[in-house]
LUMVEXTOR-37566 format. One record per residue (C-alpha): x, y negated, z. Coordinates in pm, whole numbers, padded with zeros to 5 digits, always signed. Layout:
<tivexs>
XYZ ...
</tivexs>
This chain:
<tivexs>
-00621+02174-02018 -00993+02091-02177 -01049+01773-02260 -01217+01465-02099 -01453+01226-02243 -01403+00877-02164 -01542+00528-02329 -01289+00316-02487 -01364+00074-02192 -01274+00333-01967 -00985+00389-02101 -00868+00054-02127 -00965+00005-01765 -00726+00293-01656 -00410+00132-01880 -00447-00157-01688 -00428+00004-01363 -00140+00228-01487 +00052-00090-01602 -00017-00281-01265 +00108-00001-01081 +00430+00021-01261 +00521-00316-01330 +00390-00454-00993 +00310-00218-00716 +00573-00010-00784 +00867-00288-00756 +00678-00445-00438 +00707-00076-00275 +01045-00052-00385 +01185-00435-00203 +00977-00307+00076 +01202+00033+00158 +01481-00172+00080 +01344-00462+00342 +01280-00203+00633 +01613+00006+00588 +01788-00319+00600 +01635-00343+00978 +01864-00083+01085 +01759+00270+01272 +01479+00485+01020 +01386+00698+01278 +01195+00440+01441 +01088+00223+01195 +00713+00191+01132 +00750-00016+00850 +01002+00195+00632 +00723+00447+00717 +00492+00290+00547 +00646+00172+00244 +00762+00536+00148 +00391+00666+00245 +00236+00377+00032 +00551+00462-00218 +00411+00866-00262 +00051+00724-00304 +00157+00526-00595 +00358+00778-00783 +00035+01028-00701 -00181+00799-00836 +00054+00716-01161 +00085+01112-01224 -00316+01080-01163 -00363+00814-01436 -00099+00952-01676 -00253+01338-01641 -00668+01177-01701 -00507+00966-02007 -00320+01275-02184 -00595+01444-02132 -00853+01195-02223 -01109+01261-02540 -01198+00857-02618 -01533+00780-02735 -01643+00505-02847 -01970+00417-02813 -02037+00189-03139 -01895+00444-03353 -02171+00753-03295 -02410+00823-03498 -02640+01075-03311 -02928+01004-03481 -03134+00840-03184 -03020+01119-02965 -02920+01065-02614 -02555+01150-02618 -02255+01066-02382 -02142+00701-02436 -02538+00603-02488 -02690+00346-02348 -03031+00453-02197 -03352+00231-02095 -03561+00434-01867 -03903+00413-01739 -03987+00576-01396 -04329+00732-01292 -04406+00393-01118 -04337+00192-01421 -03986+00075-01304 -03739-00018-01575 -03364+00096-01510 -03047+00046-01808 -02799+00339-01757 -02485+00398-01977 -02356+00766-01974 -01980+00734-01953 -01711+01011-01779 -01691+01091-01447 -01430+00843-01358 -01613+00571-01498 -01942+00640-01310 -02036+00297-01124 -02445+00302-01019 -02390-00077-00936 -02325-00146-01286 -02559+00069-01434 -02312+00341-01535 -02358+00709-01455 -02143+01015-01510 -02207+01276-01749 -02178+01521-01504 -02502+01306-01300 -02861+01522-01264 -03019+01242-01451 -02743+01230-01754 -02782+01600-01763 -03146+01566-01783 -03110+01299-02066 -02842+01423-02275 -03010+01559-02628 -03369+01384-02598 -03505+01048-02811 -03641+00748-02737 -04039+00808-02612 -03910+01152-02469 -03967+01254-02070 -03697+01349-01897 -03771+01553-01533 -03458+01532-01295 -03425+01690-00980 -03337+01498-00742 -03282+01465-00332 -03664+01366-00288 -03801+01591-00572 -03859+01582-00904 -03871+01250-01070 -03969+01147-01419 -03814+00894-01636 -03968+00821-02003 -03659+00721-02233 -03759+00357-02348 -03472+00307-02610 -03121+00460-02711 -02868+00226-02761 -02492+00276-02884 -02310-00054-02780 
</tivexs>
C-alpha cells in the first residue's frame, strides 16, 4: 500500500484516539454485553444489540486507525526546507481577488478541518498552491468559478 502523508500533529491526534478506544471505549463496550446478557433472553434484547453494534464500530474504527498509522508517511512541518516553496505541511497566507486575508495549513486528508484553517492536500485550492512562492497567483476552480488567491507568505511551523 502507498504511503500517506500526515503532520506530526496529525499523527499524534490519531494515537490518542487509538489509545482512548482501547483503554476506554473498548472496556465500557465490553461491561456493557456483559450488563445486557446478564438481563436474560438475547433475542429480544435491544440493549445487548447495541453494545455488540457499537462493539463492531469500535474494532472497525481501531483496524481504521491502526491501517492510516502503518501506513502513515509523518511530516513534520518545522523540519522542511523547500526553499519558500508551497509544499504539503506549509502554512499558507492567502490574499483573495477582494483583498480578503485567509491562513491555510496543507495537512493529509484526514486532518483536513476548514474551521481551523486546515485543508487537505487532496483540496482544489492545495492543489492549486502546491509548488508556487510567496507573491505567486494561484487560480482554483471552484463551485462559483474561478477564484484567485495571491500567496502572501510561506510558513513551515
Amino acid at each position: 500500500m502507498k504511503k500517506v502523508p500526515i503532520t506530526l500533529a496529525g499523527v499524534e491526534k490519531l494515537r490518542q484516539e487509538l489509545q482512548n478506544l482501547k483503554a476506554v471505549e473498548r472496556p465500557n463496550v465490553v461491561a456493557a454485553i456483559a450488563e445486557a446478557r446478564s438481563h436474560g433472553d438475547l433475542s429480544e434484547n435491544a440493549e445487548y444489540d447495541a453494545a455488540k453494534e457499537k462493539q463492531a464500530f469500535i474494532e472497525g474504527r481501531i483496524k481504521e486507525i491502526e491501517g492510516k498509522l502503518s501506513n502513515a508517511q509523518i511530516i513534520d512541518p518545522k523540519t522542511i526546507n523547500a526553499d519558500g516553496r508551497c509544499v504539503f505541511g506549509a502554512t499558507v497566507e492567502l490574499e483573495d481577488e477582494n483583498g480578503n486575508s485567509v491562513i491555510y495549513q496543507i495537512v493529509g486528508e484526514d486532518e483536513a478541518d476548514i474551521k481551523n484553517g486546515k485543508i487537505s492536500v487532496t483540496s482544489p485550492v492545495a492543489r492549486a498552491l502546491i509548488g508556487k512562492y510567496s507573491g505567486d497567483t494561484a487560480q482554483v476552480q471552484a463551485p462559483g468559478g474561478m477564484r484567485e488567491y495571491e500567496i502572501v507568505e510561506i510558513k513551515y511551523i
